[in-house]
C-alpha positions in Angstrom: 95.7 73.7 62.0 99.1 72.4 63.4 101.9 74.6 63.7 103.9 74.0 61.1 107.3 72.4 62.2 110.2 74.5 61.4 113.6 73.2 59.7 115.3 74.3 62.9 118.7 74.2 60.8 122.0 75.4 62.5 124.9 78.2 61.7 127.7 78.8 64.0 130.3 82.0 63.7 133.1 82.2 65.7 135.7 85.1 66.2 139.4 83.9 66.8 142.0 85.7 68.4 145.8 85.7 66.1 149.1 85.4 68.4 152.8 85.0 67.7 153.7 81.2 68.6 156.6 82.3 70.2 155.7 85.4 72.6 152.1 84.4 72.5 151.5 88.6 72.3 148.2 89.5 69.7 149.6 90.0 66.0 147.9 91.3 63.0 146.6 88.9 60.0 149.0 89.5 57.6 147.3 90.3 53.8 148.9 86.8 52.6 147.3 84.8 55.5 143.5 86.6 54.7 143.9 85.4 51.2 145.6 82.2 51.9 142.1 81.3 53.9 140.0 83.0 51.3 141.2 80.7 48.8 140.4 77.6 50.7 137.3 78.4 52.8 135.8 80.8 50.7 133.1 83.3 51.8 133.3 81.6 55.1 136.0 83.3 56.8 136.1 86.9 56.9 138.1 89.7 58.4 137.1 91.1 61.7 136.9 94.7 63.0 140.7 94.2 64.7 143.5 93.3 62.2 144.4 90.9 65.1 140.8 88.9 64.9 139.5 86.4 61.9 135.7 85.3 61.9 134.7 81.8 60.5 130.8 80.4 60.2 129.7 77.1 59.0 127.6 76.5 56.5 123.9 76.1 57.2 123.8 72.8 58.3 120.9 70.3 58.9 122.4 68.2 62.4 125.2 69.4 64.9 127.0 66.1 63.6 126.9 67.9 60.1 128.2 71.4 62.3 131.0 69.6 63.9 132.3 68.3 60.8 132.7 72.0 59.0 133.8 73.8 62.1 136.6 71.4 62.5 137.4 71.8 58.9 137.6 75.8 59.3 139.4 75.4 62.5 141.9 73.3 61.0 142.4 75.6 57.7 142.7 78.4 59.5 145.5 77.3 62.6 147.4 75.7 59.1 147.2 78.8 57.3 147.9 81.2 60.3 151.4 78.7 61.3 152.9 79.6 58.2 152.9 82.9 59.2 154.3 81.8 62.8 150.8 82.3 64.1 148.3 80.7 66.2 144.4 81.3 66.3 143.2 81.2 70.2 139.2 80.4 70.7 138.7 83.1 73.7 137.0 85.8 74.0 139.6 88.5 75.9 143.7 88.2 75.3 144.8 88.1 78.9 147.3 90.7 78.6 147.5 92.5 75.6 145.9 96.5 75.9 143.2 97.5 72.9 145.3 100.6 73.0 148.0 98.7 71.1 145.4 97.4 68.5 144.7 99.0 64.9 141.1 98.7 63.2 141.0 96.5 59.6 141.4 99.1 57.0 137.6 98.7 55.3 135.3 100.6 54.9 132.3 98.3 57.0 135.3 99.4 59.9 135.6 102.4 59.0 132.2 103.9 59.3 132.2 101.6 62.9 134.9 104.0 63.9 133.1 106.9 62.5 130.2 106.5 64.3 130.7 104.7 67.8 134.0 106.8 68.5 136.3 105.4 71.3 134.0 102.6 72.6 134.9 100.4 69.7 138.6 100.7 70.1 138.3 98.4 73.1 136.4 95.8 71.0 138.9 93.4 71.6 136.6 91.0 72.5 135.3 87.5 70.8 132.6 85.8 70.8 130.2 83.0 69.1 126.8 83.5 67.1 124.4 80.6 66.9 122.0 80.7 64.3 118.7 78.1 64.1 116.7 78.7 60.9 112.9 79.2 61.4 111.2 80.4 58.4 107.8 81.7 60.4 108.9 85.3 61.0 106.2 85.9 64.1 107.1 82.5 65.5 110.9 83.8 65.4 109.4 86.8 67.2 107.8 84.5 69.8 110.7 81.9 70.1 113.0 85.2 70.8 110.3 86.5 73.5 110.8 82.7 75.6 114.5 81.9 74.7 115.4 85.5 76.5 115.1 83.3 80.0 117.7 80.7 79.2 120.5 83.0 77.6 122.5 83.6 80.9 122.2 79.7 81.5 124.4 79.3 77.7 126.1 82.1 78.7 127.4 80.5 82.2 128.2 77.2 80.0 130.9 79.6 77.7 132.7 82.0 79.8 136.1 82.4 78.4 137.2 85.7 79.2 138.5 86.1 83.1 141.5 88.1 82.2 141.8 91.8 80.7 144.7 93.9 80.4 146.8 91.5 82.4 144.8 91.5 85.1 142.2 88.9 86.5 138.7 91.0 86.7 136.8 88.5 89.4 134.4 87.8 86.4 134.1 84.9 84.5 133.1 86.6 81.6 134.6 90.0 81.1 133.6 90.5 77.5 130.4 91.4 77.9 131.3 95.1 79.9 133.1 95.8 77.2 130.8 94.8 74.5 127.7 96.4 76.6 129.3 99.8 76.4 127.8 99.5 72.6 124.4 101.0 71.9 121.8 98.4 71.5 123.1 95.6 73.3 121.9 93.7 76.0 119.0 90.9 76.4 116.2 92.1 73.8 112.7 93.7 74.4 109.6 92.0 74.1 108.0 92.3 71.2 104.4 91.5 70.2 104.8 90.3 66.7 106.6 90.0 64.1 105.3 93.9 62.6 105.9 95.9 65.9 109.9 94.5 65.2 109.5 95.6 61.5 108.2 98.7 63.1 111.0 99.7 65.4 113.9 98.8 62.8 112.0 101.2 60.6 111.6 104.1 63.0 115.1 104.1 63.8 116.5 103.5 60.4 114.0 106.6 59.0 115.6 108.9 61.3 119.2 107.5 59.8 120.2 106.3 63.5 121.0 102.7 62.0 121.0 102.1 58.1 119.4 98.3 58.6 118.9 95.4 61.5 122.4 94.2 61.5 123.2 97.5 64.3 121.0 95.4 66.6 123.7 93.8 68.7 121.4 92.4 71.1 122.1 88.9 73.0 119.4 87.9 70.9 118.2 88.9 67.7 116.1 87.7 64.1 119.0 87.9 62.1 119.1 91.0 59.5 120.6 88.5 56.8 118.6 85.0 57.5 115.3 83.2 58.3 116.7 82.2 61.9 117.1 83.2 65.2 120.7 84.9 66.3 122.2 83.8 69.8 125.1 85.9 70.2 125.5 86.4 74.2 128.2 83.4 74.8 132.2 83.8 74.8 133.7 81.9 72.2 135.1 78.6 73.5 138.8 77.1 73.1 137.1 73.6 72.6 134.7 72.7 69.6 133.4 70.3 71.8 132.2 73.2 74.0 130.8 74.9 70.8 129.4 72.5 69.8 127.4 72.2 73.3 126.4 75.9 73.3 125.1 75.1 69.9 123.4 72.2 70.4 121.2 73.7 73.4 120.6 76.6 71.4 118.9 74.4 68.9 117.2 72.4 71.3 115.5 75.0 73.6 114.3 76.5 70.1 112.6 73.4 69.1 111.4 72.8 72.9 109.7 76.5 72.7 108.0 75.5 69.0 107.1 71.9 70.5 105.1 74.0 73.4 103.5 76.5 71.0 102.0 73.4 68.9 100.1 72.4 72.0 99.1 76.3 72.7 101.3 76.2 75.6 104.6 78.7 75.7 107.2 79.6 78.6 106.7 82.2 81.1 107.4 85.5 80.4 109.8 87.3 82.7 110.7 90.8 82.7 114.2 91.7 81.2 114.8 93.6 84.2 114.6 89.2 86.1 116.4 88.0 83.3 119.1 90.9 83.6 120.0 89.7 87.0 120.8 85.9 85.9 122.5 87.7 83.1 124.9 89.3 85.7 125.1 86.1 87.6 126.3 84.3 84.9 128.9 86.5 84.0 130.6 87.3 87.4 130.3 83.6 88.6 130.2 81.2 85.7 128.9 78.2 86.3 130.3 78.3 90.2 127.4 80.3 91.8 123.6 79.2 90.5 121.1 81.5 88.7 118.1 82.5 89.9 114.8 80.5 89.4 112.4 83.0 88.5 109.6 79.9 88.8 111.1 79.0 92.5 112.2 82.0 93.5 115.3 81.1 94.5 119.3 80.4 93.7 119.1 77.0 92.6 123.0 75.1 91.9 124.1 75.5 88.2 124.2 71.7 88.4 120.7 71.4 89.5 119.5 73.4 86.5 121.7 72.0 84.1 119.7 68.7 84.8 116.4 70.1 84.5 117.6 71.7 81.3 118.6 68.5 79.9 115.9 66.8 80.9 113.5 69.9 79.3 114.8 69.5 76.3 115.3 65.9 76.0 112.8 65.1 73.3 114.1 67.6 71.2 117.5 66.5 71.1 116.3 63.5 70.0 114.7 64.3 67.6 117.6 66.9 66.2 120.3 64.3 67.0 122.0 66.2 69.3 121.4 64.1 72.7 125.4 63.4 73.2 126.5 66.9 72.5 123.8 68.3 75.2 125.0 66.0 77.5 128.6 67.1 77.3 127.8 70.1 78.9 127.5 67.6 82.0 131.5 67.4 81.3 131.6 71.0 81.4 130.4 71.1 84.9 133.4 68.4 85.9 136.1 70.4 83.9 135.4 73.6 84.5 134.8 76.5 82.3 137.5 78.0 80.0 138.1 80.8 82.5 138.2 78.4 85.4 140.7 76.7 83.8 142.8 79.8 82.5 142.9 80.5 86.4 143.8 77.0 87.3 147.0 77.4 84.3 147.6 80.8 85.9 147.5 80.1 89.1 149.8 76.8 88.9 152.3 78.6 86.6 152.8 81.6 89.5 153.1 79.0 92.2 155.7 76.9 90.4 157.8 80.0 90.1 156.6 82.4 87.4 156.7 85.7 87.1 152.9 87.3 86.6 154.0 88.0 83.2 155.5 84.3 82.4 152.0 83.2 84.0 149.7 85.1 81.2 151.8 83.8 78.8 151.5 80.3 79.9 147.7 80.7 80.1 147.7 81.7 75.7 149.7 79.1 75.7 147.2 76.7 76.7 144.6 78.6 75.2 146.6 77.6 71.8 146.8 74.2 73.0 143.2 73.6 73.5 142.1 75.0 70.4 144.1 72.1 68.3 143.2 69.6 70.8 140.0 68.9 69.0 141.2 69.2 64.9 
């Protein structure tokens, strides 16, 4: 019997950061602007852990043509709602200067209980990032999907790094969000699992012994989804551009129908030891899309460039097929353009040499980081 194709439908969340458009330092959602956005979008925005943070996510849509259209309906609503309070959403996934210390929790009782239990690691949760979600109704082919995507999550993570600067300082990495996010318990690229039931298993063992009360405490990079039938991406930064989203969203989709495409023909990807996969996850994060990642296959550093091709070229079919072949491609752009955080360091670094102080620099990088996310609405 053929394997069943699945509807391979796409969600996309994103986590915004609110600053003052005048001092461009982190400010709280005021009550007003929650509501404001509550009356227009609905059940699709939502309050985030930090009163300075607001989470949209698109409705479950059938193309990335279909995705592009509501995420730059959100986007819009919410920079329109937020300037009437003299406020700017930014699309990144650290403030360069502003200290966690400074930051308060939302007052609910979801936050609350975070507090509770994780203690001073989620104070610093002042991090961003984006969730992809691509609907596959087969549970044990989510399972099995999850198992082979593991290998190509540092190569979307490398495409989205938007988080070079913490604490007003520039940490060398391209993507500092994930050290902060790793101090969390259950993070990280996910086990293998054998099926579908060994999954179901595990939740169950640790939610018996009241450790977690469901699935949704899984924070892996990777995850079935404790609320839908799909598969959860959630290791990239979240990007200033909604072109770049729409990228990382795109190639989520794609490699997911790739892996099904191979399982119809009894075929499936390599399985590599998390412990391999780690290492390209590290790689990713310190260097972007600058250094390479390792081919496992090869044995070797390869040139991001040289494995952006192939991974184009891998999942060519499928894009056709899900209408997504220009919005792959664009990560090609990404290549010439840089990353967010290369170009944070490119605004920072011109700003200091033209005269400004470090501060006046990290100010003119949220600046920009303002700029680019209305350069697409």
């Amino acid at each position: 019997m053929a394997l069943k194709e699945p509807d391979f439908t796409i969600g996309v969340e994103e986590e915004y950061l609110l600053v003052d458009k005048d001092s461009f330092d982190l400010a709280p959602a005021p009550e007003g602007l929650m509501e404001a956005c509550k009356v227009r979008l609905e059940n699709q925005v939502a309050p985030e852990y930090l009163n300075c943070q607001i989470e949209i996510g698109s409705r479950v849509c059938g193309t990335i043509g279909q995705a592009r259209e509501d995420l730059r309906r959100l986007r819009s609503a919410v920079a329109e709602e937020a300037a009437r309070f003299n406020l700017a959403p930014i699309a990144a996934s650290c403030h360069p200067f502003s200290d966690w210390r400074d930051q308060h929790h939302t007052n609910k009782q979801r936050y609350n209980a975070l507090r509770d239990d994780l203690g001073g690691v989620v104070r610093r949760m002042l991090i961003c990032g984006q969730h992809v979600h691509v609907g596959i109704d087969n549970p044990d082919l989510r399972i099995d999907v999850m198992n082979q995507m593991r290998y190509f999550l540092p190569h979307l993570l490398a495409l989205s790094c938007s988080s070079p600067f913490w604490q007003g300082q520039d940490t060398g990495l391209a993507c500092y969000r994930l050290t902060v996010f790793d101090n969390l318990p259950r993070t990280g690229i996910p086990p293998q699992m054998d099926s579908w039931s060994t999954y179901e298993r595990s939740v169950q063992a640790m939610t018996r012994v009241g450790v977690i009360e469901d699935s949704s405490k899984i924070w892996w990079d990777l995850r079935p989804s404790s609320r839908f039938p799909t598969i959860e991406s959630r290791i990239c930064d979240v990007s200033p551009l909604l072109e770049t989203t729409l990228t990382i969203a795109a190639l989520t989709q794609a490699l997911c129908r790739m892996l099904w495409r191979l399982a119809s023909r009894n075929q499936r990807w390599r399985l590599y030891d998390r412990f391999l996969i780690e290492e390209n996850r590290w790689r990713a994060q310190r260097y972007g899309i600058s250094e390479g990642l390792i081919d496992w296959g090869q044995r070797e550093i390869l040139p991001f460039d040289t494995l952006l091709q192939e991974l184009i070229e891998l999942v060519g079919q499928d894009a056709d097929a899900l209408q997504s072949l220009p919005e792959i491609e664009h990560a090609l752009t990404i290549l010439q353009t840089g990353t967010s955080a290369d170009r944070q360091r490119a605004v920072h670094a011109d700003a200091l040499q033209a005269g400004s102080t470090p501060d006046q620099a990290l100010r003119a990088v949220v600046r920009h980081l303002t700029e680019e996310f209305h350069a697409d609405l």
